[in-house]
N, C-alpha and C positions, 0 to 999 in steps of 0.2 A: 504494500500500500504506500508506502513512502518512498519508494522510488517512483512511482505512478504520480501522485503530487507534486514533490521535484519537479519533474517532465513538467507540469503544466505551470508550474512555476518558471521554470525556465521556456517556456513557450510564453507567457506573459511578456517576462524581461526582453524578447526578441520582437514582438507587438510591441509593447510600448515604444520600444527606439526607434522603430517605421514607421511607429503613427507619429511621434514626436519629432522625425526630420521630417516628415511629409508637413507637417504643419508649420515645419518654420522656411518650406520652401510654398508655401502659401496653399495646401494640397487640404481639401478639409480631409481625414481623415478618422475619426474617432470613431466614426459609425463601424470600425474594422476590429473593434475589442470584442475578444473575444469572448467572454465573461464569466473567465475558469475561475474569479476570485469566489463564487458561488457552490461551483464543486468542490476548488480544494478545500472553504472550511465546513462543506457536508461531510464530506470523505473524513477531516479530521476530528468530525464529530460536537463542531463549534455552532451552539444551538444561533439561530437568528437574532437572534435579540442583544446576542453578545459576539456577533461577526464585525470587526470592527476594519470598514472598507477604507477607511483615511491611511490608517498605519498602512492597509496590505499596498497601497498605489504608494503611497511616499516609502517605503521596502523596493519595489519594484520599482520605484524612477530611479534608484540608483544605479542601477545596469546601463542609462544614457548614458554616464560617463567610458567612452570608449575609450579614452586612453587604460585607465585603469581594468576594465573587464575588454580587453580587446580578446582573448582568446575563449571557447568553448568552456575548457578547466576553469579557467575564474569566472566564467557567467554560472558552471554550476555551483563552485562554492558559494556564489552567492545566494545560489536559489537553495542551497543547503543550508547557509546562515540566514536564510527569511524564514525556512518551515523552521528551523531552531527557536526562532523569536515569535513566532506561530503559534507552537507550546505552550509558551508560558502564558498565554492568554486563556 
């Protein structure tokens, strides 16, 4: 199960950066999210009322930073330290 979340954590992190350069090359784009943050906290058993969707986008817009996550390996650790901070909610 947690590498199945991962995956769509790190499918988010890769959406986000496409929707967020399409939009700063003036491209409306948002309508292209894909809306995993609903799955992964079903999957993690994170009842509605306490899915808290601010943290999980500001988690997930740190992946824009391509210098920093430019490779595969660091986009997963990061999608590894979001489900980590996931947790503890």
């Amino acid at each position: 199960m947690k590498s199945n979340i991962i995956r769509l954590i790190k499918d988010d992190i890769k959406i986000s950066r496409l929707v967020n350069t399409l939009e700063r090359l003036q491209v409306s784009a948002h309508q292209y999210s894909l809306g995993n943050s609903g799955v992964i906290f079903s999957l993690m058993g994170v009842p509605a009322e306490e899915q808290n969707l601010d943290l999980y986008y500001k988690l997930i817009e740190q992946g824009e930073d391509v210098t920093k996550y430019n490779t595969n390996e660091k986009i997963e650790e990061l999608a590894e330290e979001i489900f980590r901070q996931l947790i503890v909610f």
